[in-house]
KOLVOKE-660914 format. One record per atom (N, C-alpha, C): residue number from 1; atom name; x, y, z. Coordinates in Angstrom, 3 decimals. Layout:
<nodes>
NUM;CA;X;Y;Z $
...
</nodes>
This chain:
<nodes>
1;N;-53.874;49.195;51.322 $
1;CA;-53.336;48.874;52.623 $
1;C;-52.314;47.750;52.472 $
2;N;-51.171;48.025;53.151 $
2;CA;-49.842;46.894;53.234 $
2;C;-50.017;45.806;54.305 $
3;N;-49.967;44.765;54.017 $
3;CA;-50.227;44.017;54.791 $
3;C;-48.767;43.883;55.382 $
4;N;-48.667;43.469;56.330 $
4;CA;-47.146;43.245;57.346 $
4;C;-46.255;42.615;56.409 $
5;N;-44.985;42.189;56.771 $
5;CA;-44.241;41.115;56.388 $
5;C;-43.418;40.356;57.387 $
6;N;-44.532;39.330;57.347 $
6;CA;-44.345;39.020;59.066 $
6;C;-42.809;37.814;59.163 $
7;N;-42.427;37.150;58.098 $
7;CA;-40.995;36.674;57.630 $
7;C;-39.841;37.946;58.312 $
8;N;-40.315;39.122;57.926 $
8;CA;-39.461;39.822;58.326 $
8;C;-39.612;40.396;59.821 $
9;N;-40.541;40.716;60.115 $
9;CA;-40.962;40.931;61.745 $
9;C;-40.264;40.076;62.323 $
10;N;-40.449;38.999;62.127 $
10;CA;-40.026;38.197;63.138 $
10;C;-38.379;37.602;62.780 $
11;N;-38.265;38.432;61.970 $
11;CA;-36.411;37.872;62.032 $
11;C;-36.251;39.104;63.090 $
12;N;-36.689;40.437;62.801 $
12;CA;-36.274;41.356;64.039 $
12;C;-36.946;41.068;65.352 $
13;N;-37.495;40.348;65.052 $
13;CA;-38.169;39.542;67.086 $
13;C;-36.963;39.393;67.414 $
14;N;-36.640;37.937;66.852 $
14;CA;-35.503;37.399;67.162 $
14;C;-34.303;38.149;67.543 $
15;N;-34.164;39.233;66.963 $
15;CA;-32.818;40.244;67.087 $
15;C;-33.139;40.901;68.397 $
16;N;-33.878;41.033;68.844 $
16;CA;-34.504;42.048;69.965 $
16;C;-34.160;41.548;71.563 $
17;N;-33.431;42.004;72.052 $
17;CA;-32.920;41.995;73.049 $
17;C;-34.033;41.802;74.383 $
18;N;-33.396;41.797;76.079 $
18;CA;-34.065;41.531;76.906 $
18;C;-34.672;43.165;77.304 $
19;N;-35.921;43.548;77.673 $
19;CA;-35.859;44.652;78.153 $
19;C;-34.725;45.181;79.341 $
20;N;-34.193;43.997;80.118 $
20;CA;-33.436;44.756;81.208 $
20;C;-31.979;45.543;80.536 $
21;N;-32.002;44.287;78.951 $
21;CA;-30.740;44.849;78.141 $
21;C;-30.499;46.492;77.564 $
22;N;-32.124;46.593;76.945 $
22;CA;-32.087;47.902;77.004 $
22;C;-31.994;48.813;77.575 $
23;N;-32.473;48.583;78.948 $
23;CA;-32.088;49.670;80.220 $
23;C;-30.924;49.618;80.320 $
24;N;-29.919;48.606;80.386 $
24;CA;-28.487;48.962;80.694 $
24;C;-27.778;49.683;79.649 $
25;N;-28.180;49.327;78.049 $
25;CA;-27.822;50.327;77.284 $
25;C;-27.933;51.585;77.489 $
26;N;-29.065;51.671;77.504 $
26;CA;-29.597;53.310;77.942 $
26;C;-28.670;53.978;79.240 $
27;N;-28.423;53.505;80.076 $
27;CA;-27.556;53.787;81.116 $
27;C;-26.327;54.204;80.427 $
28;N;-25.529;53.446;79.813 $
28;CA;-24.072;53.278;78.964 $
28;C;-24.575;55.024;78.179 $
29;N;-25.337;54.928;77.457 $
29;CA;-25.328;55.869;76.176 $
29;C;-25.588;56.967;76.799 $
30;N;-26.428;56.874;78.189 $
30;CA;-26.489;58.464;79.012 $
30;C;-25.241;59.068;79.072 $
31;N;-24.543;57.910;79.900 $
31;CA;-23.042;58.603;80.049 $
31;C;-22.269;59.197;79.225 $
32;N;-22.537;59.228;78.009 $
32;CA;-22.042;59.811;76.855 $
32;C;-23.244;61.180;76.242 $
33;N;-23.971;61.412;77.196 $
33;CA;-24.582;62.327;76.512 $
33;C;-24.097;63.928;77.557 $
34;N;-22.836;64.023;78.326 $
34;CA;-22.608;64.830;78.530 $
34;C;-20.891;65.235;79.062 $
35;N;-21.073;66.318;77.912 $
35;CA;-19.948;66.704;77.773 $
35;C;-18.268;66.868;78.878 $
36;N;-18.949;67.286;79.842 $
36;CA;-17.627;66.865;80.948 $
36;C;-17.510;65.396;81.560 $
37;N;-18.507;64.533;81.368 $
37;CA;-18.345;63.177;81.914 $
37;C;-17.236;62.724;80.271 $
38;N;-17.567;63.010;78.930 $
38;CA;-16.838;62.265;77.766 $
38;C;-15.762;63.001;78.140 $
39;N;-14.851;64.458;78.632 $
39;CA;-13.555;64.966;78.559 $
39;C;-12.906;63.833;80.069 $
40;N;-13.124;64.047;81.032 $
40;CA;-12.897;62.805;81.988 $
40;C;-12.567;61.236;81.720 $
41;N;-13.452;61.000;80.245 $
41;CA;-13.313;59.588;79.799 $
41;C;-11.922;59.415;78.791 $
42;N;-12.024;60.863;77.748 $
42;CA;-10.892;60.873;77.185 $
42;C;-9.745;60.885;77.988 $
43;N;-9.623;61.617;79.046 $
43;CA;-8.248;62.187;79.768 $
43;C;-7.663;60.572;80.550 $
44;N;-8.890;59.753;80.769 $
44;CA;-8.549;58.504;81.499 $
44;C;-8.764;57.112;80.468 $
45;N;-8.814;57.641;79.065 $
45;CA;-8.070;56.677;78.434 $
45;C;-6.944;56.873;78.124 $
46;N;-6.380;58.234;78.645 $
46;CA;-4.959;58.296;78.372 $
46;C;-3.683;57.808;79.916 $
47;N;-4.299;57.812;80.598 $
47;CA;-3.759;57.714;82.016 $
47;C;-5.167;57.697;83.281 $
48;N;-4.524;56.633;84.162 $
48;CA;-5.040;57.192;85.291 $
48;C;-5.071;58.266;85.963 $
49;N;-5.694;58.879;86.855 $
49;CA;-5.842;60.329;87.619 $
49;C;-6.633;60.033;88.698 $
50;N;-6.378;61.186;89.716 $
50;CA;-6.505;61.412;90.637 $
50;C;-7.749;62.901;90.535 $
51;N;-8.676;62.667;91.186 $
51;CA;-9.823;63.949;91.074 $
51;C;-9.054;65.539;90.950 $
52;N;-8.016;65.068;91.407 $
52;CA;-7.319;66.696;91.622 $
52;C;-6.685;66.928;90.675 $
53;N;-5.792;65.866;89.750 $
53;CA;-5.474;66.065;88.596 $
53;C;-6.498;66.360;87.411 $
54;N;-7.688;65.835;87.484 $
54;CA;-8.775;66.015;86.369 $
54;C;-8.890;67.123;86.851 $
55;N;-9.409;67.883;87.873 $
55;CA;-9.557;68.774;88.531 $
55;C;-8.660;70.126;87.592 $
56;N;-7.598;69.708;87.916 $
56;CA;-6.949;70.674;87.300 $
56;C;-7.127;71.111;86.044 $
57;N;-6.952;69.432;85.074 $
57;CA;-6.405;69.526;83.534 $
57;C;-7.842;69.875;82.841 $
58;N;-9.208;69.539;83.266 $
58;CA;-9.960;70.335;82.931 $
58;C;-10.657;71.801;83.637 $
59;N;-9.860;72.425;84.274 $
59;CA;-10.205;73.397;84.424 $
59;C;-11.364;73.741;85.542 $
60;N;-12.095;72.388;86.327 $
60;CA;-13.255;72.403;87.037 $
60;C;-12.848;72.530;88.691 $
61;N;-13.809;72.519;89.158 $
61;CA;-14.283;72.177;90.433 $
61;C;-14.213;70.732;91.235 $
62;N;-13.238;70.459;92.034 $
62;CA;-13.307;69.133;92.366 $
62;C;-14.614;68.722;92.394 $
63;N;-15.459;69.408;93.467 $
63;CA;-16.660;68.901;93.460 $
63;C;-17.348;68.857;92.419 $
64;N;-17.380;69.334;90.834 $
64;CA;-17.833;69.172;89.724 $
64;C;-17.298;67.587;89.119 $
65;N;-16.226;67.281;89.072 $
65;CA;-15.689;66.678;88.424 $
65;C;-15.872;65.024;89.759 $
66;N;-15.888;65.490;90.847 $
66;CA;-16.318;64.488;91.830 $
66;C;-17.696;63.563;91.684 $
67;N;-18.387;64.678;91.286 $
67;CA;-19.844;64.434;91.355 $
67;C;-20.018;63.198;89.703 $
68;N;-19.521;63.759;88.504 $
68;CA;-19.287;63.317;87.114 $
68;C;-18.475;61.651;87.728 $
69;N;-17.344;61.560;88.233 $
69;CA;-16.941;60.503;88.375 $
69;C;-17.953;59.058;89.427 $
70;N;-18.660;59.737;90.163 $
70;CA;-19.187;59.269;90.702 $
70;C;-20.313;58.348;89.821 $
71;N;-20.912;59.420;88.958 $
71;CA;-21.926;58.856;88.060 $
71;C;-20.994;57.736;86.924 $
72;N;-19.811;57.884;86.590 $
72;CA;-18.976;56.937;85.859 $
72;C;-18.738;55.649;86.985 $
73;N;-18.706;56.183;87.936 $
73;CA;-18.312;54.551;88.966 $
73;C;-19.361;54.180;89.060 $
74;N;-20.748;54.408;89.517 $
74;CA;-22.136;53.673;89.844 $
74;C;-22.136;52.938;88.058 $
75;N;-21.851;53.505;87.387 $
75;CA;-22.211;52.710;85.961 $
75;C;-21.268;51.561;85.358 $
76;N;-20.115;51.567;86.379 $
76;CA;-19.259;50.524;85.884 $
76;C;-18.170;51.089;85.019 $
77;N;-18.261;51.840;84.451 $
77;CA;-17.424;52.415;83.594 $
77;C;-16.004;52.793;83.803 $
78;N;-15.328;53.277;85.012 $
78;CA;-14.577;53.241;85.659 $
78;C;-14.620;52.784;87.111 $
79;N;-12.717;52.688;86.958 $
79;CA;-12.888;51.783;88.885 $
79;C;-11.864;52.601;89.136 $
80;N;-11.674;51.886;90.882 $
80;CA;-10.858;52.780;91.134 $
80;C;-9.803;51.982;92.247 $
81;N;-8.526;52.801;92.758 $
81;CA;-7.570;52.094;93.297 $
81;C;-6.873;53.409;93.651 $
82;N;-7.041;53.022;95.804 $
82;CA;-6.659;53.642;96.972 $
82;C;-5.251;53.718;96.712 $
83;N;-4.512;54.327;97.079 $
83;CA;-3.259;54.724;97.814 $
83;C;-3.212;55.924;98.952 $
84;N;-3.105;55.116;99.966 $
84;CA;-3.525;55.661;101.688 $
84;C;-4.791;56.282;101.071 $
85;N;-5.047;57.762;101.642 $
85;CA;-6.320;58.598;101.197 $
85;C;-6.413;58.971;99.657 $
86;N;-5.480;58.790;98.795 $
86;CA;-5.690;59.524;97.440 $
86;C;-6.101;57.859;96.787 $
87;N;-7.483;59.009;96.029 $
87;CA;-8.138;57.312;95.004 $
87;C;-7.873;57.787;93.283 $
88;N;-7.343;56.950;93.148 $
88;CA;-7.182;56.898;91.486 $
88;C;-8.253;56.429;90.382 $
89;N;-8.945;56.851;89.655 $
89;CA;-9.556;56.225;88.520 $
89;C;-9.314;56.579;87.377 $
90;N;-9.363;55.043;86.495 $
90;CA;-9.215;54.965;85.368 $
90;C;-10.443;54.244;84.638 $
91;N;-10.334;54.047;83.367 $
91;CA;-11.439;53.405;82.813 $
91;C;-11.696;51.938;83.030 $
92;N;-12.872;51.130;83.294 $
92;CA;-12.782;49.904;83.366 $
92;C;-12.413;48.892;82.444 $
93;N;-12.232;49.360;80.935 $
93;CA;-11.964;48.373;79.861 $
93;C;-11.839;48.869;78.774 $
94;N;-11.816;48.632;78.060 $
94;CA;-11.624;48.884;76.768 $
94;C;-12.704;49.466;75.637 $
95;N;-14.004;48.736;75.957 $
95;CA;-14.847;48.541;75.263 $
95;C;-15.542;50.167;75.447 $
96;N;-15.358;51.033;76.500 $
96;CA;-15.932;52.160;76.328 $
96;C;-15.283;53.303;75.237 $
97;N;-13.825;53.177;75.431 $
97;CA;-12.892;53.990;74.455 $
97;C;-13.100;53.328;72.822 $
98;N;-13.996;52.183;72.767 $
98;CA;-13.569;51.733;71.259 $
98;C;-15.490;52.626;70.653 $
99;N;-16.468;52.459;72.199 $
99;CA;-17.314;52.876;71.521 $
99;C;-17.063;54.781;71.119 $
100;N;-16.468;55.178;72.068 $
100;CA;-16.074;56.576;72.140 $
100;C;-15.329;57.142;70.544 $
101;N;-14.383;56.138;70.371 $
101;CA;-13.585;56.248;69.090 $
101;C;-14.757;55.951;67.938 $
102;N;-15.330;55.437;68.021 $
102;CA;-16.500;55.031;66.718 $
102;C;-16.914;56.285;66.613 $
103;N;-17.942;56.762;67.658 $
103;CA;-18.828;58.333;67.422 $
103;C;-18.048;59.039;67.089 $
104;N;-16.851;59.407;67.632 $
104;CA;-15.509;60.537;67.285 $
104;C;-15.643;60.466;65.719 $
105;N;-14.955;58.988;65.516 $
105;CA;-15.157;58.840;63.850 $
105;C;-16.017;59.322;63.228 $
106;N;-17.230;58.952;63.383 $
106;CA;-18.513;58.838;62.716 $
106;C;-19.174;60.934;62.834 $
107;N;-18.487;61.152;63.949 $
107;CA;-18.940;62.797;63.485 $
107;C;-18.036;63.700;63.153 $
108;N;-16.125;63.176;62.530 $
108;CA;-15.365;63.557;61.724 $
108;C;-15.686;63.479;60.265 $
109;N;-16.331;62.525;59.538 $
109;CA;-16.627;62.175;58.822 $
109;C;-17.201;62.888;57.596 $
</nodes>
């Protein structure tokens, strides 16, 4: 029988985040677990759009692609900006396209 190595346990204590941290991860990494929410993310790290333009350039259902953006705005991930009735969204920062570009990488590889 192995006894622990508790020197090392507890350097990964230390590393171990808040539980609320992990829930928000988990939130972040959902959003990436489906396929028309990541084509929406690509198309709006290239430009802003309008639902009707995603609408189009992927081929969907406003209300498909309505519903997907919606779940990207409750998560922070994108924002958005009125002109009269037409709303524009784009991505909120940076940091989602650099994690997006990593996995891309990492399953070219």
């Amino acid at each position: 029988m192995k006894l622990i190595d508790a020197e090392q346990v507890e350097r990964c204590r230390e590393q171990m985040l808040k539980e609320s941290e992990y829930d928000d991860l988990s939130i972040i990494f959902n959003m990436f677990s489906d396929s028309t929410r990541l084509k929406i993310m690509n198309a709006l790290f290239t430009h802003e759009l309008c639902v009707t333009d995603l609408s189009y350039l992927l081929e969907m259902s406003t209300s498909a692609v309505s519903h997907q953006l919606a779940s990207l705005k409750k998560t922070k991930l994108v924002r958005t900006r009125k002109i009269g009735k037409q709303v524009y969204y784009s991505m909120a920062d940076e940091h989602i396209e650099n994690i997006y570009k990593m996995a891309l990488e990492h399953i070219r590889e």
